[in-house]
N, C-alpha and C positions, 0 to 999 in steps of 0.2 A: 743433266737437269734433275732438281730434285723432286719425285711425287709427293704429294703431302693424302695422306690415306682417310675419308672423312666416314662416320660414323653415319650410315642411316637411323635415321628420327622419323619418328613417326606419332603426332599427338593423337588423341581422342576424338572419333566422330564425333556430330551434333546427336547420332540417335544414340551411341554410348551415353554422353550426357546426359539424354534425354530420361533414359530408363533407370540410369542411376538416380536422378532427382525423383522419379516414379516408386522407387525403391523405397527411398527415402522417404516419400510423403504417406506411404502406406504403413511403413515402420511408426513414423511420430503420428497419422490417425488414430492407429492401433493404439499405441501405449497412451493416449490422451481418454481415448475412450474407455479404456480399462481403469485408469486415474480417475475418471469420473462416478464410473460403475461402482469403484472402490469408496468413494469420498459419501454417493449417496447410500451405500449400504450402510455406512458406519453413521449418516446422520440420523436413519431409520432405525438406528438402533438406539441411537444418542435417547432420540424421541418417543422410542417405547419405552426405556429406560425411567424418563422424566414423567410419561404418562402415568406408569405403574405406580411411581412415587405418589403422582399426586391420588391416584384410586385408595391407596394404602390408608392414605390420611383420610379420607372419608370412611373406608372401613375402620377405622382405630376411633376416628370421632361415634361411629355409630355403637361400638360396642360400649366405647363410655357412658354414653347417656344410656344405654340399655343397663349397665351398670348402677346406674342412679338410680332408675326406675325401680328394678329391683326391688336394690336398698331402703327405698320411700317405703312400695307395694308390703314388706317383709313387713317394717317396725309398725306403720299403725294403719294398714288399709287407707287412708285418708285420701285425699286428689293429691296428685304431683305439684311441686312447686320447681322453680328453679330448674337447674340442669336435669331433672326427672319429667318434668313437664313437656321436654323437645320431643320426650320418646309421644305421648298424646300428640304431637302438633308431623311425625314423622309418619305415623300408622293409623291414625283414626281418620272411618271411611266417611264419618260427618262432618268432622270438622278438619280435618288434617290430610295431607297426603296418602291417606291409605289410598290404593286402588284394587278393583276388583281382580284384574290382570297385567300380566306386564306384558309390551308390546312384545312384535314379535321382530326387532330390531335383527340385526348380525343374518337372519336368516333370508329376509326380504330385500336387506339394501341394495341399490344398485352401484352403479360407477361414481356416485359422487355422494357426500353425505348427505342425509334428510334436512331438506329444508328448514323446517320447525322439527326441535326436539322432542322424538316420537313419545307415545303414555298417555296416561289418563291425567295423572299429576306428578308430571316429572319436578324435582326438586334437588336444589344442592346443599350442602354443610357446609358453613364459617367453620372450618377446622380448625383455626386457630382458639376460637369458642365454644365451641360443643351448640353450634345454635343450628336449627333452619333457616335458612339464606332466606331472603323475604324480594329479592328476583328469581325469575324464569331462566334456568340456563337458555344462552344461545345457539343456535348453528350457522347462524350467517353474521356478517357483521352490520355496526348500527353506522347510521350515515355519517359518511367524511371519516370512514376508519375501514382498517384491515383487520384479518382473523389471522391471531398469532400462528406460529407456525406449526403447535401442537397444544391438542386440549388442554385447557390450564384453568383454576380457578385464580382471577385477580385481585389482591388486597387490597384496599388503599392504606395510608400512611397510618402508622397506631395515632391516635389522639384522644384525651382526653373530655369527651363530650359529654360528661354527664357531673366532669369537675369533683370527682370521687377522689384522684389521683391514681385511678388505675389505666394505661391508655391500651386501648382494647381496637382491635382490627376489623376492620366492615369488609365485605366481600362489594368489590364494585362492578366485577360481572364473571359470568362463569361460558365459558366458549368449547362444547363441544364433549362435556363432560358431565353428565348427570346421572340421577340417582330414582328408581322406580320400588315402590314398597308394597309391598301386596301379602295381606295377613291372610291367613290361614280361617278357614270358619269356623265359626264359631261353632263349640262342642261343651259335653257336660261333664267331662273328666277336670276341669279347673284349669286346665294347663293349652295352650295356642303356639304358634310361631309366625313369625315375619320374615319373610324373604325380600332382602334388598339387592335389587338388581343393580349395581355399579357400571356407568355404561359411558362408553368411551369411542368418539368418530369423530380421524382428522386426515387433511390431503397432504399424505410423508410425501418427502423431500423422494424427484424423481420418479414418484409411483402414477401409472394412470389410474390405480384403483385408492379408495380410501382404506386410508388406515382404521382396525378396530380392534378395540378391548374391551372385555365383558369378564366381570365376575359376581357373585351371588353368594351373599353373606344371612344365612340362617341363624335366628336367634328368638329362643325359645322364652315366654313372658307369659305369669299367672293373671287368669283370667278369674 
């Protein structure tokens, strides 16, 4: 008679299984939650990146009209007209956004951005114009809308509304990004300066805290 010699087999418990899948779920948690940690670092950067931009453009609009003024103040003393005129409608504490102080934003905020746009007279620049925006930047949004995802000022389309043929761009709102101006006092040496506070509060991607950017652009104008 012939023996036939058989191979012990032996599959896998249910708790082998069990721990293997457990393995497993902790492996792909892990790397999804690193994949995420990854994706919002890089958006927060994406968006301080795009913030800074847009800070730049208001510092580059401010030095040009400071520019003009100048150039006005130099050739015949006279009042400003034109592009020399914004810098009047940017620092003057009668008639224009001068303020006495600038708030004390970055230092006091708490876990989410200020409500109403902290200042005395907070204000933004049509960068694309060398003008003062003639709205209020926002910090919250207006009814039946959202707040973009990082401070931004919003254009609307160029057009032609004055039939000049030059089509020229209107600021249609500003969210989360504006501009504090507070001159220096008044002295009898001829010479002053203006400090504009560039001031920047948004909720980055992933963060519980708000995002913020501040810079201060000094620029020095005969009195």
């Amino acid at each position: 008679m012939r023996l036939i010699r058989r191979n012990n087999q032996r599959g896998d418990t249910l708790i082998e299984v069990m721990f293997a899948f457990a393995i497993f779920a902790l492996v792909a948690v892990g790397s999804l939650t690193i994949m995420n940690q990854g994706i919002a670092t890089a958006q927060r950067s994406l968006e301080i990146t795009l913030v800074r931009a847009q800070m730049d453009a208001q510092a580059e609009a401010i030095r040009y009209i400071h520019q003009a003024y100048v150039a006005a103040y130099q050739k015949d003393g006279a009042a400003p007209t034109g592009t020399a005129a914004e810098w009047v409608k940017m620092t003057d504490k009668n008639t224009g956004k001068g303020a006495a102080s600038a708030s004390p934003f970055g230092e006091t905020n708490g876990p989410v951005c200020p409500a109403t746009i902290p200042g005395d007279r907070p204000f933004i620049l049509n960068a694309r114009m060398a003008t003062v925006g003639s709205s209020v930047p926002l910090s919250t949004p207006a009814a039946g809308s959202s707040l973009p995802p990082f401070s931004q000022v919003i254009y609307n389309p160029p057009t032609d509304a004055d039939g000049d043929g030059k089509f020229e761009s209107s600021i249609n709102q500003a969210y989360g990004i504006w501009i504090e101006a507070v001159p220096s006092a008044a002295n009898t040496n001829g010479t002053g300066f203006v400090d504009f506070h560039i001031r920047a509060c948004w909720s980055g991607a992933g963060s519980g805290t708000p995002m913020t950017l501040g810079t201060i652009v000094r620029l020095y104008e005969p009195r």
